[in-house]
C-alpha positions in Angstrom: -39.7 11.1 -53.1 -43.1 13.3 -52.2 -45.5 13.7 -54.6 -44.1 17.0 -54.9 -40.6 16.3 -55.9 -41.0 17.1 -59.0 -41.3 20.7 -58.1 -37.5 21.4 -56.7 -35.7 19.9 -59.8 -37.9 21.9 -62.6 -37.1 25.1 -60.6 -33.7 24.2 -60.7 -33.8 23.4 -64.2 -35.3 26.8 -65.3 -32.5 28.6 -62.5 -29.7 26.7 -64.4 -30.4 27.9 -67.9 -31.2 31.1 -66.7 -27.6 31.3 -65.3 -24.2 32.0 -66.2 -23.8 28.2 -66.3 -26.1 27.6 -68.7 -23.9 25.7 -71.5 -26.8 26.0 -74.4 -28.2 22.0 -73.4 -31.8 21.5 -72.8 -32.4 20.1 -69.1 -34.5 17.0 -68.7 -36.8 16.4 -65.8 -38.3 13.0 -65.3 -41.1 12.5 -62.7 -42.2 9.0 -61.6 -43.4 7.6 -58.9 -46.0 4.6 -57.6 -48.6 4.8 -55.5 -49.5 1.6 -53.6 -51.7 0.7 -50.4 -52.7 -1.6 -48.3 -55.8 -4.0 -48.7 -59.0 -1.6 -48.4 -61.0 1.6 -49.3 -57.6 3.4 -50.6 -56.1 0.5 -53.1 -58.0 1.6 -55.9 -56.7 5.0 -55.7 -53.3 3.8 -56.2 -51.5 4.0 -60.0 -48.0 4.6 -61.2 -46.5 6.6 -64.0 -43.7 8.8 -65.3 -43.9 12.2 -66.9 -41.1 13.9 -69.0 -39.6 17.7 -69.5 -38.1 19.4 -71.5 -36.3 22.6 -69.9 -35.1 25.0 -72.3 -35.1 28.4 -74.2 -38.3 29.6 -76.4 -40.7 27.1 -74.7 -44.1 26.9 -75.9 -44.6 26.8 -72.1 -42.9 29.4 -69.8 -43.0 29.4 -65.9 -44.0 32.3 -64.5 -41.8 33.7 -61.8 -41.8 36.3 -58.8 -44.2 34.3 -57.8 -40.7 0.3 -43.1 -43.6 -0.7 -44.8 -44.8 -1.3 -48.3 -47.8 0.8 -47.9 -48.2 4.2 -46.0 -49.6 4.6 -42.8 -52.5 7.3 -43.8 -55.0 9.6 -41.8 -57.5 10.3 -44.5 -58.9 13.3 -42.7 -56.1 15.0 -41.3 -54.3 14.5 -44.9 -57.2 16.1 -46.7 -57.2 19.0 -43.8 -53.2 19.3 -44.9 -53.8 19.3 -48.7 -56.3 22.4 -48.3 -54.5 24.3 -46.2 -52.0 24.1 -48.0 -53.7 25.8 -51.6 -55.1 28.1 -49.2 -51.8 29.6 -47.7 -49.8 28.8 -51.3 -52.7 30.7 -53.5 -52.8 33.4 -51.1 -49.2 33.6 -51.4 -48.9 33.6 -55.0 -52.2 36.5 -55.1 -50.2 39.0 -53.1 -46.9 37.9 -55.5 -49.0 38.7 -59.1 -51.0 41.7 -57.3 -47.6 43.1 -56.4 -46.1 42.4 -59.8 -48.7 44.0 -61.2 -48.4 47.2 -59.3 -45.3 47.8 -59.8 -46.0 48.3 -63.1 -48.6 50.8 -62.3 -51.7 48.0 -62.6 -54.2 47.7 -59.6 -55.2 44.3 -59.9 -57.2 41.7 -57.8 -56.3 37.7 -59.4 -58.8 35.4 -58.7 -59.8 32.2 -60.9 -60.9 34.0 -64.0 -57.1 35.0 -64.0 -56.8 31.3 -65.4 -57.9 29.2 -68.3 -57.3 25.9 -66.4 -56.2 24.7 -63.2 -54.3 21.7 -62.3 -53.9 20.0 -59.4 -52.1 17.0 -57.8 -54.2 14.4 -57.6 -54.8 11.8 -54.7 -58.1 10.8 -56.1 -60.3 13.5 -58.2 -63.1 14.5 -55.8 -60.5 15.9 -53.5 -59.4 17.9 -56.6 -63.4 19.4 -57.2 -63.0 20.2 -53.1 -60.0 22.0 -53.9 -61.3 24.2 -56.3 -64.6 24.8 -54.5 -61.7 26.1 -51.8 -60.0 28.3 -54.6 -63.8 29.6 -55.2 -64.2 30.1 -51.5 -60.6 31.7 -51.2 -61.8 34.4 -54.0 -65.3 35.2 -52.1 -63.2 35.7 -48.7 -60.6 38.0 -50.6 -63.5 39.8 -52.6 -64.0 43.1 -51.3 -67.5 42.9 -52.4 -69.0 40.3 -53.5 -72.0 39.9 -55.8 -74.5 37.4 -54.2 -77.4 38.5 -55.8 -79.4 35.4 -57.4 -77.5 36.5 -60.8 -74.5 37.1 -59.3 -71.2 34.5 -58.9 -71.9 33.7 -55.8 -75.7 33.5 -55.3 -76.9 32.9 -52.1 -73.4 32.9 -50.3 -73.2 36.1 -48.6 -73.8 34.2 -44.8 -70.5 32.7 -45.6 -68.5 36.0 -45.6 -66.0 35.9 -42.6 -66.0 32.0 -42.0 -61.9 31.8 -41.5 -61.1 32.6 -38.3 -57.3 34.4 -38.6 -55.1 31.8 -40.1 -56.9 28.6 -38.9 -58.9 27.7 -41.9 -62.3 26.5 -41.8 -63.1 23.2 -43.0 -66.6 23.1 -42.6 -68.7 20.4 -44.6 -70.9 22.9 -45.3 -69.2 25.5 -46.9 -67.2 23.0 -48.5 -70.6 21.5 -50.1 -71.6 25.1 -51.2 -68.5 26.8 -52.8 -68.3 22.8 -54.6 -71.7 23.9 -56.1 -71.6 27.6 -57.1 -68.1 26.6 -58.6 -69.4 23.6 -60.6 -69.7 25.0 -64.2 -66.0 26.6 -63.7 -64.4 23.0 -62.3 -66.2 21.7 -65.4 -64.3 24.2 -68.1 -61.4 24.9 -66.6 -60.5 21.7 -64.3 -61.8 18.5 -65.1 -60.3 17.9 -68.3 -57.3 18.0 -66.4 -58.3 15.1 -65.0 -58.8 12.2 -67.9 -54.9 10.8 -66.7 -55.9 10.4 -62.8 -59.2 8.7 -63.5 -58.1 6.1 -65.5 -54.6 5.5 -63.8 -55.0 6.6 -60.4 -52.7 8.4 -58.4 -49.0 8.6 -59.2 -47.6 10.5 -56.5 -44.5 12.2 -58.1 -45.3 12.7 -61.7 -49.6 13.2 -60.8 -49.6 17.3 -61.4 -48.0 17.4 -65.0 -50.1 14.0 -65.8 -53.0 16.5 -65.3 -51.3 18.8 -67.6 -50.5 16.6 -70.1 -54.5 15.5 -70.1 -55.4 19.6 -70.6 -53.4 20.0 -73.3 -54.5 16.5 -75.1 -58.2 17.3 -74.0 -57.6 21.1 -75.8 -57.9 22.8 -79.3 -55.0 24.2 -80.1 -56.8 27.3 -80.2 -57.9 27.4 -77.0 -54.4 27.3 -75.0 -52.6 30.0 -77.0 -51.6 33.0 -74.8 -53.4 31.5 -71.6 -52.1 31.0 -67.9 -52.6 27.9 -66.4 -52.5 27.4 -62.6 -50.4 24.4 -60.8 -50.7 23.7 -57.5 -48.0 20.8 -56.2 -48.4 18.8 -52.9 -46.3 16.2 -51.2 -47.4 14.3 -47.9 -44.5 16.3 -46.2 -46.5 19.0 -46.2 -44.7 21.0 -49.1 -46.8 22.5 -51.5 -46.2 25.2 -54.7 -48.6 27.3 -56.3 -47.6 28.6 -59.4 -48.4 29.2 -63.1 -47.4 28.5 -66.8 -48.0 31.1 -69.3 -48.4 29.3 -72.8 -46.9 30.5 -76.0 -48.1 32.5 -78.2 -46.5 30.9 -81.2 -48.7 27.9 -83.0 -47.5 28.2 -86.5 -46.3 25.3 -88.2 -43.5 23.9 -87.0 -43.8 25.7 -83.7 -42.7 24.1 -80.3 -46.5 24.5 -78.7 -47.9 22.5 -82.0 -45.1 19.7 -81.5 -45.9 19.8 -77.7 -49.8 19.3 -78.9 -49.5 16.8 -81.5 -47.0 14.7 -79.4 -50.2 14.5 -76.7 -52.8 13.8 -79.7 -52.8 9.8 -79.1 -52.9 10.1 -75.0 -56.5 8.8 -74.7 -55.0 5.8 -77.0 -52.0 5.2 -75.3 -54.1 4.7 -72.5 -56.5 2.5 -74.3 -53.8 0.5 -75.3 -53.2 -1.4 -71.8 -54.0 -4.4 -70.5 -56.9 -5.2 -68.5 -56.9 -7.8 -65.7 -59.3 -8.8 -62.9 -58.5 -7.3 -59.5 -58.2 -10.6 -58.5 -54.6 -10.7 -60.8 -53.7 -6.9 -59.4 -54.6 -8.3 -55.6 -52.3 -11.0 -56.3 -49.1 -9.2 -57.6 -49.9 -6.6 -54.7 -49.4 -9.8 -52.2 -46.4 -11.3 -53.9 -45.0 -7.1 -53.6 -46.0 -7.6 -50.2 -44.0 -11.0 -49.3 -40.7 -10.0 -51.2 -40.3 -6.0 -50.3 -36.8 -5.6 -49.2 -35.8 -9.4 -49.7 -32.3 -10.3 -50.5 -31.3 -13.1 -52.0 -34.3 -12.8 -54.5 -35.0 -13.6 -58.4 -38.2 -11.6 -59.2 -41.2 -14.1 -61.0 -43.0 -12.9 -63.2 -43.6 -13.0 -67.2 -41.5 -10.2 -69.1 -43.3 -11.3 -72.9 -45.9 -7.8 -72.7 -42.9 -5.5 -71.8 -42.3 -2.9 -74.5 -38.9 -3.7 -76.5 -36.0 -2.2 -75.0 -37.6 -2.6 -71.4 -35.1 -2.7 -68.3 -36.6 -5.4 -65.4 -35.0 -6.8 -62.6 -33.5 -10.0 -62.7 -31.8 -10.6 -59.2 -30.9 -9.1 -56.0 -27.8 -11.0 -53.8 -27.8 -10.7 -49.7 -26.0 -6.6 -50.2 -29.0 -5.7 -52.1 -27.3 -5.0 -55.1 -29.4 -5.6 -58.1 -29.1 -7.2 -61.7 -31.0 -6.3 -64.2 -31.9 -8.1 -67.7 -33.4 -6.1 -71.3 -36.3 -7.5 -73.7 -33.3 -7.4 -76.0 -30.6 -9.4 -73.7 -28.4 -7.2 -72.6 -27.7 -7.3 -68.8 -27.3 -4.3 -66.5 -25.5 -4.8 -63.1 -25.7 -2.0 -60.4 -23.5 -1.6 -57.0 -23.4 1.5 -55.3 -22.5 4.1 -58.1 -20.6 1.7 -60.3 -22.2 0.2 -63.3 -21.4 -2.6 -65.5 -23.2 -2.9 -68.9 -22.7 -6.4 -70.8 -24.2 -7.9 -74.1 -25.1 -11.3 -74.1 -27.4 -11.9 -77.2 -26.1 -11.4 -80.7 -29.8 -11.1 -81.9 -30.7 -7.9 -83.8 -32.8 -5.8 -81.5 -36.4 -5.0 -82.5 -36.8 -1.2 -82.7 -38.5 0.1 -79.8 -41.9 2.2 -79.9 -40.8 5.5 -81.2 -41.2 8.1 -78.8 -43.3 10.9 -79.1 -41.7 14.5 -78.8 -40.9 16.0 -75.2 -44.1 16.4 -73.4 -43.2 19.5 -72.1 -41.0 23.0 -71.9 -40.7 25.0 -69.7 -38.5 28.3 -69.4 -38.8 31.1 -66.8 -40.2 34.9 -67.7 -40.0 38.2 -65.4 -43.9 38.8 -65.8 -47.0 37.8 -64.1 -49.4 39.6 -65.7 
């Protein structure tokens, strides 16, 4: 799955209890993915994870509408060329979709950043994400009819940069890039990078990376400070699909309200993460090689210790020469999978410990007319 599959099935989601269909159930959406490369510069890039949605009614989160190998084979340059062209054709998009909104409710209006409390991106690695906002800067200077570059102004200094796309072929010039990076700064500080607290200390996950950074804004966040704000999302996948949308937060933060159980449920991120284990890339480098030697091997029986798995933990056990694969529990039990058919048996009479309670759904998300 692209690191943009997530998108699809949360649009769906939000379509389906908008509909006729809709049978009064919450929809769950679980993005996961891991990121893995080769030997080199990009390995420590890499991470894994899994994020969690909750799709339903009165969300304290509402989507804003009318708007062979192990490893991959990647060109850094060309992917990073891909990426911003991407935000710049999917945030222009998304400007002419709110500005029209807008005036069709009589209301002459020009979005740019300050339309947003907080921007999140997907992540590869998080310079790319301060580029891509410098781009979202740049993007607002082209659009701006006219704009202040006076030393006091928002874009001091910037005015021999007026005109730099050429049609639809963006410009990627290292200098511009280096100078929208800088006038930007103090906004990518307030409104991005605490966005970012996931991606820096897991790396990138690929599928799940865009509501990881949301997740990190909303545990980085007072209360407070989210209520009746828009936050900006901007999706990517390597196949060069790419969403730019937005999430209007609830208004509601009274007790017992869905955007204070959303918050609290986030409170203990930073500790959750704290809570891992740490081991020398020597250890990573070697469980990357033994990936390596068994990827798509059949007949196999994974090695490995299981004793720092969380209770309740699925692992795989065995895969015969069809590839279909057995899996064990923390607890036991024993999970075989063929095609669609699975067989569930109990083989230990032990009492199960509990497993870590979970905290409450990191996130829902409903759909609303308005964009303004």
């Amino acid at each position: 799955m692209p690191a943009t599959g997530a998108q699809p099935p949360s649009f769906n989601a939000v379509n389906w209890v908008e509909s006729s269909s809709w049978d009064g159930r919450y929809a769950l959406v679980v993005a996961g993915d891991i990121a893995v490369y080769a030997t080199g510069n990009a390995r420590p890039t890499g991470g894994a994870g899994a994020v969690a949605m909750l799709v339903g009614p009165n969300a304290s989160l509402v989507m804003e509408r009318d708007m062979s190998s192990e490893y991959p084979c990647v060109d850094g340059k060309l992917s990073i060329q891909c990426y911003l062209g991407a935000l710049d054709k999917c945030y222009e998009r998304y400007r002419q979709k709110a500005e029209a909104a807008a005036g069709r409710d009589g209301e002459s209006k020009q979005i740019s950043l300050d339309d947003f409390k907080a921007i999140c991106f997907h992540t590869p690695y998080c310079k790319l994400v301060q580029k891509s906002f410098g781009r979202l800067a740049f993007n607002d200077f082209l659009f701006d009819p006219s704009p202040d570059t006076s030393e006091g102004g928002k874009y001091p200094g910037l005015e021999g940069y007026r005109g730099m796309r050429n049609g639809k072929k963006p410009s990627f010039d290292k200098n511009i890039e280096k100078a929208f990076m800088q006038c930007s700064k103090g906004e990518f500080e307030k409104k991005t990078k605490p966005s970012l607290h996931v991606a820096t200390n897991v790396g990138n996950m690929y599928t799940p990376s865009l509501y990881g950074g949301l997740a990190s804004l909303i545990a980085s966040s007072k209360l407070e400070d989210l209520i009746d704000t828009r936050i900006g999302m901007f999706s990517y996948g390597s196949g060069f699909a790419a969403t730019f949308f937005s999430l209007r937060v609830s208004r509601d933060a009274t007790p017992g309200s869905q955007l204070l159980k959303l918050h609290d449920s986030l409170s203990d991120l930073g500790e959750r993460l704290d809570s891992r284990n740490k081991v020398p890339p020597a250890a990573f480098a070697q469980a990357m090689k033994l990936r390596e030697d068994t990827h798509h091997l059949a007949k196999y029986s994974p090695i490995g210790s299981t004793e720092e798995l969380f209770p309740g933990t699925w692992y795989l056990t065995y895969v015969d020469e069809m590839h279909r694969r057995k899996y064990s529990r923390t607890d036991g039990s024993i999970l075989s999978k063929s095609n669609n058919v699975q067989q569930v048996s109990n083989h230990s009479q032990t009492k199960v410990p509990p497993a870590k309670k979970l905290p409450q759904p990191c996130l829902e998300i409903s759909n609303s007319e308005a964009l303004h």
